[in-house]
N, C-alpha and C positions, 0 to 999 in steps of 0.2 A: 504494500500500500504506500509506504516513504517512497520508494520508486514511480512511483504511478504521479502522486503529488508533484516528487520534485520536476518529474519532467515536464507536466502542465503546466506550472509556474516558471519554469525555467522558459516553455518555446511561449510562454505570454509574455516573459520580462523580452525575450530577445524581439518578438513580434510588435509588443511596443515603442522598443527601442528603433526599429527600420522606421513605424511610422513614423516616431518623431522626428527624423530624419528626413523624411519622406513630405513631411507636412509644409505646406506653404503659408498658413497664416498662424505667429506664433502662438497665440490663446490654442490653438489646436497642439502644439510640439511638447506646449508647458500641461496640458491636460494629459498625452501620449507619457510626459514624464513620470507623471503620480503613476501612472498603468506600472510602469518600471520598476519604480520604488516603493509599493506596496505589492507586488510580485518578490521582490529583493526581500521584504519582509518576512512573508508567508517562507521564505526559505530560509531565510534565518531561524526559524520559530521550528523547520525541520530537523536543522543540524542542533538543536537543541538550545540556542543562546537568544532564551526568550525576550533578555533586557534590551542586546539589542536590536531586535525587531521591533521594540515599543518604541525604542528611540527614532529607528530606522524612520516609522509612521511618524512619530510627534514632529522632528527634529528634521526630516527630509520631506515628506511626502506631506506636514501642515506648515510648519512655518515656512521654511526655505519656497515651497511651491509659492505659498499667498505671497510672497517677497515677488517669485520671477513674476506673477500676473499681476501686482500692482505696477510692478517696475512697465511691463509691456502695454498694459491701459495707459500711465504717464506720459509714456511717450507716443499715446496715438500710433502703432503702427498699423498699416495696414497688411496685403498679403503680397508676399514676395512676388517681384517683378524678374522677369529672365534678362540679362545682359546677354551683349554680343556674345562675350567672352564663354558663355555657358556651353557653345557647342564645343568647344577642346576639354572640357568638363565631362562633359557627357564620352564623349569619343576615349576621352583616355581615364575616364573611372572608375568602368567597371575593371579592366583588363588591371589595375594598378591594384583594384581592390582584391580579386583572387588571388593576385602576388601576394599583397598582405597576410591574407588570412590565409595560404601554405605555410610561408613563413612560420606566422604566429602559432598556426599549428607544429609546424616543426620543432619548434624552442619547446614549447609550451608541452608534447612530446616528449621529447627529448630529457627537458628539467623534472619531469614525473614519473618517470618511468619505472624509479627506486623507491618511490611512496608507499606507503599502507592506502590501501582504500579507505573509502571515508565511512564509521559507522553513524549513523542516523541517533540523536539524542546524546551521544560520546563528551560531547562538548560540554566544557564545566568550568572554561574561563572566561564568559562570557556578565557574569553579576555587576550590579553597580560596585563595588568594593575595587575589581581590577580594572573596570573601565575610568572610572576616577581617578586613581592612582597613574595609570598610564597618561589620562589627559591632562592632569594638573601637573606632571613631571616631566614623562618624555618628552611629551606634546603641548606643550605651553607654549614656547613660541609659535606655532605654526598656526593653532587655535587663537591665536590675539591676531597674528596678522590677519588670518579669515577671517575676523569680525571688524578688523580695521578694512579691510577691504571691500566687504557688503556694505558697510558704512561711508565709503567712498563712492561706494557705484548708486548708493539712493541718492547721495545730496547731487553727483552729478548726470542722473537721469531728472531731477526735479531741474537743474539749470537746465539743462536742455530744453524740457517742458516750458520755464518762463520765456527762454528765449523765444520759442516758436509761435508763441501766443502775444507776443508784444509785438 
């Protein structure tokens, strides 16, 4: 049954992740995203690190989301316009993107191949106790700059918004 789940949630987070890719007006890419990160969830909650799956929800899939779709209402955008330049895009995307994704399979192959498979529920350092510890230590800088930098990008998606409206 953990088999069965994780593959559902697994070809939903990847299926939402092409759309939003795929999506041309962004209120549609930022909606495609929550599909992602509450799929990301449900699999976290698999491999047993139930906290952060809650996080995963609170902390990605409610704040950070309302963040990207206030930030994309602020700025009035509408739905992506094709440029000239999109046919060399198109012509050399796909073929660059199979490249990629052998590769990444290769490495990614390659780097596992000496692993344990993964048991379903095994997981038991996932509790607020080690996640706190790691972000208030290891991750302390990196965690101020992310919040110094969402705090950058609202005040200057609101300039933008004044400038366009004056």
């Amino acid at each position: 049954m953990d088999l069965v789940l994780f593959l559902t949630f697994a070809l939903i987070a990847v299926a939402c992740a092409i759309n939003m890719s795929l999506q041309r007006h962004p209120v549609s890419s930022a909606l495609s995203l929550v599909g992602v990160m509450v799929s990301l969830a449900v699999l976290y909650v698999l491999l047993g690190a139930e906290f952060i799956a809650a996080a995963q929800l609170v902390v990605y899939s409610g704040a950070i989301m309302v963040l990207f779709v206030f930030v994309i209402m602020l700025l009035n955008t509408g739905a992506e316009k094709m440029s000239k330049k999109a046919g060399t895009a198109h012509f050399l995307g796909f073929p660059l993107l199979v490249i990629l994704l052998a590769v990444a399979s290769w490495v990614i192959t390659n780097a596992t191949s000496a692993m344990k498979p993964v048991k379903f529920g095994a997981f038991t350092g996932g509790g607020p106790r080690e996640v706190g510890w790691e972000l208030f230590t290891r991750y302390l800088l990196p965690f101020e700059v992310t919040s110094i930098l969402i705090l950058i990008a609202i005040a200057g998606a609101y300039r933008l918004a004044n400038k366009e409206m004056d």
